[in-house]
N, C-alpha and C positions, 0 to 999 in steps of 0.2 A: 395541478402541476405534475411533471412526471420526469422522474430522477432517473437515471442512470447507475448504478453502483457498482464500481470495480474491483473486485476483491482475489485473494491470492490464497491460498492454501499453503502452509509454510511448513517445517519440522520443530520442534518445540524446544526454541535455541537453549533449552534449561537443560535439555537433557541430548544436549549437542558435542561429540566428542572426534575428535582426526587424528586419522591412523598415521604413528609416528613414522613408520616407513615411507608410507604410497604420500603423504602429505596431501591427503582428501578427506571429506566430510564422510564420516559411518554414519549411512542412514539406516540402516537394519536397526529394526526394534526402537527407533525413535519416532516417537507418535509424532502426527500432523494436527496443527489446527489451523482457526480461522485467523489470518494475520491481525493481531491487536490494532493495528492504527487504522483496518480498515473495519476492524469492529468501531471505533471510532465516526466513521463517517457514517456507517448505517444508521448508529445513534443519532446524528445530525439529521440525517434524509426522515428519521423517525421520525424528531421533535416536529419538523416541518407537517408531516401527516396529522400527529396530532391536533396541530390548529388549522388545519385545512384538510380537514377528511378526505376529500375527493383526489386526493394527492394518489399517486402513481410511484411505486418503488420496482426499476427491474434490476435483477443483477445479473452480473457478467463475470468468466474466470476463464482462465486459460492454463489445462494443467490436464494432465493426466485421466481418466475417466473416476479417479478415487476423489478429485476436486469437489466430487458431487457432494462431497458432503458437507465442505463448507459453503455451498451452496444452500443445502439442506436446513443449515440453522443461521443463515438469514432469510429464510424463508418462514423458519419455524419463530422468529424475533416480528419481519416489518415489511421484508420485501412480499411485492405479491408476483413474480415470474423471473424465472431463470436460465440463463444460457449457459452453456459450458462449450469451447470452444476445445478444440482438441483432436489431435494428427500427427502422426509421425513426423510430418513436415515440418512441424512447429516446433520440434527439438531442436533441443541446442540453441535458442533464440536467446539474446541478451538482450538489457531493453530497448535497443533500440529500436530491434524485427518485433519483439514484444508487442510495443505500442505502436507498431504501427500495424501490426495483427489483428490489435486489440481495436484501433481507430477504422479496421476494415470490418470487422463484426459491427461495430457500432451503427454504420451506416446500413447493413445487411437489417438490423432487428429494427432501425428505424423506419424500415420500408413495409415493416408487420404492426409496430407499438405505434407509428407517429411520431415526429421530431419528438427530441427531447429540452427540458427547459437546463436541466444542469449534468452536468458528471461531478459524483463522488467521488473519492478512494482516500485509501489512507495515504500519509508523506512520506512513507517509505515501505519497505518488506521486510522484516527482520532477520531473514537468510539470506539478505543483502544490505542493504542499508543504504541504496544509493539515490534517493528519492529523485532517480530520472523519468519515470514511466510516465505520470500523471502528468507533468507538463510537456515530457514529450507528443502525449496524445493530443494535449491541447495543441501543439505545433499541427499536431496531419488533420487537425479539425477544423484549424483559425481558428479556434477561441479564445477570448480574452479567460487569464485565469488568474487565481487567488492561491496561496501557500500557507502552510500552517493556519489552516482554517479552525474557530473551537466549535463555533456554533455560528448556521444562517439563516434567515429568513425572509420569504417572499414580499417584494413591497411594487404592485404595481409589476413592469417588466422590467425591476429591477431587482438582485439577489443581493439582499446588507448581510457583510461575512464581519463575523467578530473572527479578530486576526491575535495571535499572539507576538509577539517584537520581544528583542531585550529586557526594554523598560516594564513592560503590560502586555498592553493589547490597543487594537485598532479598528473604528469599524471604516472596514470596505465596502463599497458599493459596485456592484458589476454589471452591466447589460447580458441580458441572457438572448442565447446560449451561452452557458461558460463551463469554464472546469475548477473545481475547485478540493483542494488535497487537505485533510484533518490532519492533525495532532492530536495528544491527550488531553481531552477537557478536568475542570476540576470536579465534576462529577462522574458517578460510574454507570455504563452504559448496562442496558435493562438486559433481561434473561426472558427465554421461552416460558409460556406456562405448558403443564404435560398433555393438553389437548392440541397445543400450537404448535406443537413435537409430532407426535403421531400424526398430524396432519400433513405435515412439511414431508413425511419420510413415502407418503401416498401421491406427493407433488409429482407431476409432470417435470423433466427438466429438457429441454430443448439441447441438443448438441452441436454443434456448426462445425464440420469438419472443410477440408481443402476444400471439397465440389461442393459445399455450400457457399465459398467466396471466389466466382468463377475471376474476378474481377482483379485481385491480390496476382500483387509482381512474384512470381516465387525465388527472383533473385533477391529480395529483400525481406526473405524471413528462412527459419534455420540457423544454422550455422553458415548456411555462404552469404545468409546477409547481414550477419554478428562482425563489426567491426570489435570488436573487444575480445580479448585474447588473456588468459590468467596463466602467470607463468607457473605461479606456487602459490601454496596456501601453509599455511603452517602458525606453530602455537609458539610466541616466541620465547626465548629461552629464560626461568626466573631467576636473577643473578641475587646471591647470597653476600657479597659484599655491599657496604652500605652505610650509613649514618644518620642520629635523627639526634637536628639541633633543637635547643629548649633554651630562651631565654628568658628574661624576666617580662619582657613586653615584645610588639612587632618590632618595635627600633632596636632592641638588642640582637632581638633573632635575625634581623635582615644584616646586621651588621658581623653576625659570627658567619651569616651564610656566605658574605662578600669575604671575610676574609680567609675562607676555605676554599673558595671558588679560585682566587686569586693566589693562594698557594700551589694549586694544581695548574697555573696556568691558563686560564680561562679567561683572566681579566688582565 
């Protein structure tokens, strides 16, 4: 089997702070890591190798030339080959130019690796949150795809995704090729050991810049192919007035909350 994995290089929203003037994100001095949710799917593309050795892990990133290093330790965890896709032109891209950047490498490393049977990534980016990419790539691919994936496995030509939902979970079944987007499982995904470290830091990474995708509309990646526009960013303000009801049970409490609500005109 041979996975695909999309993963993103993020700032480490812990230590993420915006300048109250300019109402922008300080990146200076804020370290970058490997985006959690898509350490999540690697987990997943893992388990899968596990029980089928001859399994195939490549992964893909689009970002800056410092990306290499989340590259570096999925390499140093599961994956065995790495691309990093990266260009000036590729600034300023929101997901939409994104994933579709992203669905043009795809086909570009397929023409070196061999179709693939799935795509990874994680459900969202954490310096964004807007879990558009992954199924947008499934759009420029046709593939059928899955969400909030915990864990999958190969059955035949088809890929069974244990799903998470409201209530539980689900399992789904999908015709491969497909795409499919992790969340957090209830277990925690594995760590390099220190020879699969040094190894990874020795690793070849492939780069795929503009004139590696002769093929790419360039009005549809950048910023002239970014239909999405951010007018402000900003930390909203923590207001100091306030109240906190306490009643003997929920039926009292719901009942002092209705008649304060109703005071103030609300109700």
């Amino acid at each position: 089997m041979k996975i695909l994995l999309c993963v993103k290089q993020v700032p480490d929203t812990t230590e993420i702070r915006i300048d109250p003037v300019k109402n922008v994100l300080i990146r200076e001095g804020v370290p970058s890591i490997l985006n959690p949710f898509d350490s999540y799917a690697l987990e997943a593309a893992a388990r899968i190798k596990d029980k089928e050795p001859g399994t195939r892990i490549v992964v893909l990133s689009m970002g800056p030339m410092q990306a290499q290093a989340a590259l570096r330790e999925c390499l140093s965890i599961a994956a065995d080959k790495a691309y990093l896709v990266s260009g000036k032109g590729f600034g300023g891209s929101d997901t939409l130019a994104t994933s579709y950047i992203l669905s043009q490498a795809i086909r570009k490393i397929e023409k070196e690796e061999g179709p693939f049977d799935a795509i990874f990534c994680g459900k969202q980016a954490i310096d964004g949150d807007t879990a558009q990419v992954g199924p947008e790539i499934a759009e420029h691919l046709g593939y059928p795809q899955v969400t909030y994936g915990l864990e999958a496995k190969k059955e035949g030509e088809i890929l069974k995704v244990r799903r998470e939902t409201e209530g539980g979970y689900e399992i789904v079944g999908i015709h491969m090729p497909c795409m499919v987007t992790f969340t957090k499982p209830s277990w925690e995904v594995r760590y390099p050991t220190i020879s699969s470290k040094l190894a990874s830091e020795k690793a070849d990474i492939t780069i795929l810049s503009e004139e590696d995708l002769p093929l790419i509309d360039v009005s549809m990646i950048g910023l002239k192919g970014s239909p999405t526009r951010v007018k402000k960013t900003f930390v909203p303000q923590k207001r100091k007035d306030g109240m906190i009801i306490k009643g003997s049970d929920g039926t009292d409490t719901a009942k002092q909350l209705f008649s304060v609500l109703h005071e103030k005109g609300l109700f």
